[in-house]
N, C-alpha and C positions, 0 to 999 in steps of 0.2 A: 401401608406398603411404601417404601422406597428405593433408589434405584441409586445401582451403582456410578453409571455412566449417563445420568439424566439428558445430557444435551442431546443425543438420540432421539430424544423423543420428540424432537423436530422432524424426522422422517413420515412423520404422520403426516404433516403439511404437504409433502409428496402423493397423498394415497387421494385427495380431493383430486389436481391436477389429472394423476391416471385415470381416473372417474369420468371427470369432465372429456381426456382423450378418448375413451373407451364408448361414451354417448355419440361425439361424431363420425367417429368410423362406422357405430353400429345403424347410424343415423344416414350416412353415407351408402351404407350397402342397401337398408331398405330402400334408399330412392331407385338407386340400378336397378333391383328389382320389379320398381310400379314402373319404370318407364323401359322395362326391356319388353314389353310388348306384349307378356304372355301371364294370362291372367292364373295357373297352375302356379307362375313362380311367384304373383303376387298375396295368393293366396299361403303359399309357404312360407312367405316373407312374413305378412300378418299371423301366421298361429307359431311361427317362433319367437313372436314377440315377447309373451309369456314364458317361455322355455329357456330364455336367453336368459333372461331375471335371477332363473336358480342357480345356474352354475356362477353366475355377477356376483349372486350374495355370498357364495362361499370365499368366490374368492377374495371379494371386497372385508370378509368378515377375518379370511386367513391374512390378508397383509396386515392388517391394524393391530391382530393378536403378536406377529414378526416383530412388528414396530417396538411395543412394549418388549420383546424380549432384547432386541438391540440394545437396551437402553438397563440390562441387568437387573432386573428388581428384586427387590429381597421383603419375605414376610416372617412374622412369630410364625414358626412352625412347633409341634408338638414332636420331639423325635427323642422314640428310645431307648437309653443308654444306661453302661452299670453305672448306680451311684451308693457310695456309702462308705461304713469307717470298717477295715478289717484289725482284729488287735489278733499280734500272733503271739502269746502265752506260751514261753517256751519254761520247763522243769531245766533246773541247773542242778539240783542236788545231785550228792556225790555217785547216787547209783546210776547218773546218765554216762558217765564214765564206762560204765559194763561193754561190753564187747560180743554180747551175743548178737548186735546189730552191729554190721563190719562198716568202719575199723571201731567205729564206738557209737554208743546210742545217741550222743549231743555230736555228734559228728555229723553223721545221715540224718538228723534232725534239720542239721543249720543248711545241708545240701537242698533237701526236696523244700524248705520252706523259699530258698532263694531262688529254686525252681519258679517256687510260684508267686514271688516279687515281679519276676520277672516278665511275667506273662500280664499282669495288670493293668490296664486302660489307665488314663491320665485321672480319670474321673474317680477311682477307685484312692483314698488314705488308706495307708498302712502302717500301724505301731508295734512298737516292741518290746514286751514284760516281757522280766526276767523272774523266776520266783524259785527261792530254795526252804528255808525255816521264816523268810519275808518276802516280801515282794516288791518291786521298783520298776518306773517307769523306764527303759532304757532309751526307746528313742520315740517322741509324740507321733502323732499321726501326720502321716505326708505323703505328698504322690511323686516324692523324689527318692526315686528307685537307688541311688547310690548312697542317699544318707542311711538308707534303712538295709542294704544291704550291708555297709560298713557296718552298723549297727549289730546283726547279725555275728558278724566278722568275731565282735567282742566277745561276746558270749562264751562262759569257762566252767565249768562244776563246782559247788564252795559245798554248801552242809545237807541239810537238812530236806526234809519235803514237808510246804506247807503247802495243797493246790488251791484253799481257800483262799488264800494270800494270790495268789493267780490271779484268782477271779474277782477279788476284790479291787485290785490295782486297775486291772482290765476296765472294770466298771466307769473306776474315778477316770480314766482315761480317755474312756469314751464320753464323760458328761461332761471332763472340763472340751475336748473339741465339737462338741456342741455347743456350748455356751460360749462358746468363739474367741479369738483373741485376748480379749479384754476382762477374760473370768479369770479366780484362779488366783494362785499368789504372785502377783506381778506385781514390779516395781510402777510408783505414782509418785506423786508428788503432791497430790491431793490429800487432805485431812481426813483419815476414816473416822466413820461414822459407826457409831454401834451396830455391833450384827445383829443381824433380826431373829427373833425368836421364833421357832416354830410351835406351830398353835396344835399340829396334827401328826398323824403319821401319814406320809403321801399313799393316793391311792394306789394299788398295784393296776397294770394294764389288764387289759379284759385277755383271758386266757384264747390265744391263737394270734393276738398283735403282736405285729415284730417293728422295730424300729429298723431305718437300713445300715443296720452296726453288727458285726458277729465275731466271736471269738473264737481263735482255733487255738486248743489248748491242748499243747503236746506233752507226754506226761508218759511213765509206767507204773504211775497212780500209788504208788507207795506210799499215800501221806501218814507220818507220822508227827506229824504238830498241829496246833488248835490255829484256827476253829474249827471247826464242820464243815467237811466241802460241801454237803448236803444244804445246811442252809444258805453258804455262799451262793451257790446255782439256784435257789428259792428265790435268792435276793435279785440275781438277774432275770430269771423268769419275770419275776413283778417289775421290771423295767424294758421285760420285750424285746432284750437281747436273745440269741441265741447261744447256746456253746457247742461245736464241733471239736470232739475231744479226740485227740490221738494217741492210741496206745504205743508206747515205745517199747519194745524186748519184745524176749517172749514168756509164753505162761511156764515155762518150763523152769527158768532162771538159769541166773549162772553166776558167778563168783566175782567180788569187787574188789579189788583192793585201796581202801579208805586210811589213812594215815596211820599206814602199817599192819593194820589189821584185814582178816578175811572176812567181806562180810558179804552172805548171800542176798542177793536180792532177785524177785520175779516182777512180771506186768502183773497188775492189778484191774481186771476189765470190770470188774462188777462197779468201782467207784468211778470208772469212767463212764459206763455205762449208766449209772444213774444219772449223772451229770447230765448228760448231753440231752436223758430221757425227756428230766426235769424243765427244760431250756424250750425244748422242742427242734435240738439239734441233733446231728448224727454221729453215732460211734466207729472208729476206723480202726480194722486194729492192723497194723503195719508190721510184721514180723522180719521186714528184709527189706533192703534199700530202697529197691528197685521197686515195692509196695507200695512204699510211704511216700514216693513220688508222684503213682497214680492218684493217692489220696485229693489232694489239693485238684483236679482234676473234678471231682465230684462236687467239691464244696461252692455254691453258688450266692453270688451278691445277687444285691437288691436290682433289677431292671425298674427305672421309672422313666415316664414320659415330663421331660424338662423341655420347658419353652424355650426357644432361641430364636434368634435373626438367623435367616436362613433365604440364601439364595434361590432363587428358584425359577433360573433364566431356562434349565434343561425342559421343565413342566412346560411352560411356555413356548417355549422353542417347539416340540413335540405338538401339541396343541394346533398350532398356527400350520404347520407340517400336513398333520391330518385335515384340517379345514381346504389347504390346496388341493391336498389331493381330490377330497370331495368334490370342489371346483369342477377338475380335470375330468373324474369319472361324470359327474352329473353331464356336462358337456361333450361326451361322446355318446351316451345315450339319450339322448335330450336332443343335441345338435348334429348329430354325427361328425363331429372336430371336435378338435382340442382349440382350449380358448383362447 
């Protein structure tokens, strides 16, 4: 324990002196008592001897607990909070363009995901893949709500759909900001040394382990380029990710126009729906703005109990509080006064 305003804690030196005053008053009234002549009040004088004791110790016990809170202490407390990485997997292929989701699929996209940038505790990183026939990191992980909104900002329709490529980026994404700062291709000055060979294939997490990392992958699931989104989300499941997939359009479809040509495109829920199954995340499917808003609503981080210095003058203060009071109550039943 330590304290914020320590010299306080010389108030204590005060609480012996009240002690010592509190002995010859109480010292004082038993003698009036033996010499007022009447043996009823000397007799009442002696069995409050003991009764006087109890409401003493409260209150002698509530100044000392006062004293330490004067003097603001602070402990490791256990208190919990969201912690963890979100990566938001946004689809850019050309059928996010479509317009069955008003004004455009990547439009209501980039609104309700900024929605829920927005609403994020400090403790919470958030990144942002971008993925069409590839996928790219666009902004790392961070709990600076305006880099990652700007980030957002960018984001435009180009080709293809790969969600494998999603999810793969998302992955590397999440390992290099665990491996912290200093992983990763960064500039050094230091001589590399050979890479190390791996001897194994790592082992996958025991199925229902999650790390506190998840991916919201927004998509109308249309992949048409390699790899397999199936074994993409295999590959996160075996690292304990989760993935909350969001469907974008609807099942109905409706008409694109892609660099001059018409080209239909629908939502795809079944490759969403596996996805998320795989993961041990949830599928959302968002038909209309004003849906895909509530989505992120639903989608929950990690709570953990993280240690910190923590003030804890309030506990104290309270404490000391209730111990007078006790004082005060034991002394009107005990003494019939207040002390």
């Amino acid at each position: 324990m330590s304290f914020i305003w320590p010299p306080m804690l010389f108030s204590l030196a005060l609480i012996p002196i009240g002690l010592l005053l509190y002995r010859f008053l109480d010292g004082r009234r038993r003698r009036l008592a033996a010499y007022g002549g009447s043996g009823l009040a000397l007799g009442a004088a002696r069995r409050s001897g003991f009764r006087s004791r109890v409401p003493a110790a409260f209150l002698l016990l509530g100044l000392v607990v006062m004293s330490f809170a004067l003097a603001r202490p602070q402990a490791v407390v256990s208190l919990p909070r969201q912690e963890g990485t979100v990566i938001l997997a946004f689809d850019v292929s050309a059928s996010m363009a479509a317009t069955d989701l008003a004004p455009t699929r990547i439009a209501a996209a980039k609104v309700a995901a900024k929605d829920f940038v927005a609403r994020q505790p400090a403790s919470i990183n958030v990144g942002v893949v971008a993925f069409s026939d590839s996928g790219v990191s666009v902004q790392a992980p961070t709990n600076d709500q305006a880099t990652v909104l700007a980030a957002i900002d960018r984001l435009t329709p180009q080709r293809g759909t790969s969600v494998a490529q999603g999810i793969l980026v998302s992955l590397k994404v999440i390992a290099t900001a665990q491996a912290g700062p200093w992983s990763g291709d960064y500039y050094t000055n230091q001589t590399p040394g050979p890479a190390p060979t791996p001897t194994s294939t790592p082992t996958p997490m025991p199925a229902g382990v999650h790390i506190p990392a998840v991916i919201i992958l927004l998509s109308d699931g249309e992949n048409n380029e390699n790899p397999d989104p199936a074994a993409a989300a295999q590959a996160a499941a075996d690292k304990g990710v989760r993935i909350y997939t969001v469907g974008i359009g609807s099942a109905t479809g409706t008409t694109v126009d892609v660099s001059g040509f018409q080209v239909f495109t629908q939502l795809d829920e079944a490759t969403l729906q596996g996805i998320s199954d795989t993961t041990g995340g949830t599928y959302y499917a968002a038909t209309d703005a004003q849906q895909l808003r509530s989505v992120y609503d639903n989608i929950d981080t990690q709570v953990v109990l993280q240690p910190q210095m923590t003030e804890i003058t309030s506990l104290l203060a309270g404490l000391s509080l209730l111990l007078l009071m006790a004082g005060a109550v034991t002394s009107l039943l005990l003494l019939g006064r207040l002390p």
